[in-house]
C-alpha positions as CSV (number, residue, x, y, z in Angstrom):
1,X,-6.9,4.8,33.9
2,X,-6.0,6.6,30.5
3,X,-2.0,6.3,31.5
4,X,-2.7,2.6,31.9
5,X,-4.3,2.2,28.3
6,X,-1.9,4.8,27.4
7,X,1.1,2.6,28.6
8,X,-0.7,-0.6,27.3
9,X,-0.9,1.0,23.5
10,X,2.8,2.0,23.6
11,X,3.4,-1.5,24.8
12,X,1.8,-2.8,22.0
13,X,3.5,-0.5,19.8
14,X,6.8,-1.6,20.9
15,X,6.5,-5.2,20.6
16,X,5.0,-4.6,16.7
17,X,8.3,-2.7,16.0
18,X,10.8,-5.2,18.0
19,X,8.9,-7.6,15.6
20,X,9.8,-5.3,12.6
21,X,13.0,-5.0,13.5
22,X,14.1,-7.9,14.7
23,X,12.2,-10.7,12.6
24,X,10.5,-8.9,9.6
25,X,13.9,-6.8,8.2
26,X,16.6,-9.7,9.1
27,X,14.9,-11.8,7.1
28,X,13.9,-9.6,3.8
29,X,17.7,-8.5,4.0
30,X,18.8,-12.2,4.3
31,X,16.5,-13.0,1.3
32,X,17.8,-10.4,-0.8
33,X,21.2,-10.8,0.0
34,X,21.3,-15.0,-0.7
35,X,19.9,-13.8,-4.3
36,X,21.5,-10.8,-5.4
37,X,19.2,-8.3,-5.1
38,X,20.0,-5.2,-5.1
39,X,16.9,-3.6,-6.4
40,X,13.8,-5.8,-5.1
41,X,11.3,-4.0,-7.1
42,X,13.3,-5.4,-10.7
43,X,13.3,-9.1,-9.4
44,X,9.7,-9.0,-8.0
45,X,8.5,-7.6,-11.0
46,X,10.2,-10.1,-12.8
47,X,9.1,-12.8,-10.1
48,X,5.6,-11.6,-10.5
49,X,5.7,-11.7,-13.8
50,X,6.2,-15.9,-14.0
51,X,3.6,-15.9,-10.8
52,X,0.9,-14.6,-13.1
53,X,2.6,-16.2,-16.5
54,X,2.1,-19.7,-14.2
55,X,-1.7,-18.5,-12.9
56,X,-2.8,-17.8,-17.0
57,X,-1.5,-21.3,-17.4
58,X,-3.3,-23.4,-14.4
59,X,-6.8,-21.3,-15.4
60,X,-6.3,-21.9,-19.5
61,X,-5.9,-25.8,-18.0
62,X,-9.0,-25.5,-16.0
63,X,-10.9,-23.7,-18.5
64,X,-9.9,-26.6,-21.1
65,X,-11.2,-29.6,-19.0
66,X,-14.8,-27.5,-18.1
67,X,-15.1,-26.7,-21.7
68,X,-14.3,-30.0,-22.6
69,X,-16.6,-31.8,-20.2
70,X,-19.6,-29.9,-21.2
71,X,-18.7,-29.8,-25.1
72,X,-19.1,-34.0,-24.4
73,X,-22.2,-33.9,-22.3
């Protein structure tokens, strides 16, 4: 019994690797390569940076209509 959940596990394992391997990487390496990056953690910073820049913006937006709809009630 513990060699079948044994052989089950590794099973497992091996499909979350071929996944890794043959999905996951291809694609991250395809991503990088169609925009130049050769060190992602420079880009994504920079990325992240207008993702949050963008975020500040939609809640200051937000926060101006609430504020306004009660300042008129």
């Amino acid at each position: 019994m513990l060699g079948i959940l044994k052989g089950i596990g590794d099973a497992i394992a091996g499909i979350g690797t071929w996944i890794y391997d043959h999905i996951f990487s291809p694609f991250i390496n395809g991503f990088k390569k169609v925009f130049g990056i050769a060190s992602p953690s420079k880009v994504m910073a920079e990325m992240g940076g207008y993702l949050i820049s963008g975020l500040l913006q939609g809640i200051k937006g937000i926060w101006k209509n609430i504020t306004g709809f009660f300042s008129g009630a």
